[in-house]
C-alpha positions in Angstrom: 0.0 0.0 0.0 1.4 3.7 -1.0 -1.5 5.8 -0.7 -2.1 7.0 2.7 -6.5 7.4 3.7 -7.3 11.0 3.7 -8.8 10.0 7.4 -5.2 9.5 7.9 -4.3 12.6 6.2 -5.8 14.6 8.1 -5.4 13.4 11.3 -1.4 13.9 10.5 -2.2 17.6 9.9 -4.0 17.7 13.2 -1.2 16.1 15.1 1.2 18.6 13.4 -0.9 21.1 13.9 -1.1 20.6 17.6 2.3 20.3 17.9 2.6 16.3 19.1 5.2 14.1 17.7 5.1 11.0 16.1 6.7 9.6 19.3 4.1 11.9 21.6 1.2 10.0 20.4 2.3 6.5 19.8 2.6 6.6 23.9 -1.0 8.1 24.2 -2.0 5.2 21.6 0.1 2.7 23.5 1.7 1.6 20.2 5.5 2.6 18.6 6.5 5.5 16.4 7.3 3.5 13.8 3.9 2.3 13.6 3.2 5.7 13.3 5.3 6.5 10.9 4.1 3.1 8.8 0.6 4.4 8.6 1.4 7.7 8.3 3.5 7.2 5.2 1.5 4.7 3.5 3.0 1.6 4.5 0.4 0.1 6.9 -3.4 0.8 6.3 -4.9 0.9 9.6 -8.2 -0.6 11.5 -11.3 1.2 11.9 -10.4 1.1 15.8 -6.6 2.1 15.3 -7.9 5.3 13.5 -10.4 5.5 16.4 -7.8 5.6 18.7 -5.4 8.1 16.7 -8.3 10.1 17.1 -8.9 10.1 20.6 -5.4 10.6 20.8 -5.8 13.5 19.7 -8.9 14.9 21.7 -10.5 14.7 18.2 -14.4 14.1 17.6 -15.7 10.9 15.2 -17.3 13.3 12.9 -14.1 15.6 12.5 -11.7 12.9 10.8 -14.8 12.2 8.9 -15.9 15.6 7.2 -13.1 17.4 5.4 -14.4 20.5 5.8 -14.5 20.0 10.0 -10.9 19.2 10.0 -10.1 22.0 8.2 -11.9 25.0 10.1 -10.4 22.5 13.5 -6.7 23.8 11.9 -8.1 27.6 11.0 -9.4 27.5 15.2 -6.2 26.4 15.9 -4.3 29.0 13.7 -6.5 32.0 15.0 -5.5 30.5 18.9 -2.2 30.9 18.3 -2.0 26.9 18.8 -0.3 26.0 15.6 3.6 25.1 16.4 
């Protein structure tokens, strides 16, 4: 697999955007970086619970990893906040 799920996608730009590492939220997920990483780059397509879980991570709803548009105005909130690292 070399395409990576836009749910995946976008959670990467949320993580980014929020300023956690790769390493940061594999040990909130309770799995590796390089799993991470794997997923994140395409190499591992992940279970509807894994992406749950990258979610929660996050202190993300369902619906925003769902709806595009959500995860966008999530970043602009973010950017206006002053949150973006």
């Amino acid at each position: 697999m070399n395409r990576v799920p836009q749910v995946v996608q976008d959670l990467s730009l949320i993580r980014r955007a929020k300023g956690i590492s790769q390493e940061e939220l594999a040990q909130r997920m309770g799995t590796s970086g390089a799993a991470i990483s794997c997923m994140e780059n395409g190499k591992h397509e992940p279970r509807v619970s894994t992406i749950d879980r990258y979610a929660q991570a996050l202190e993300v709803k369902v619906y925003l990893y769902v709806e595009t548009d959500e995860v966008a105005r999530a970043v602009r909130a973010l950017e206006e906040d002053g949150a973006l690292v």
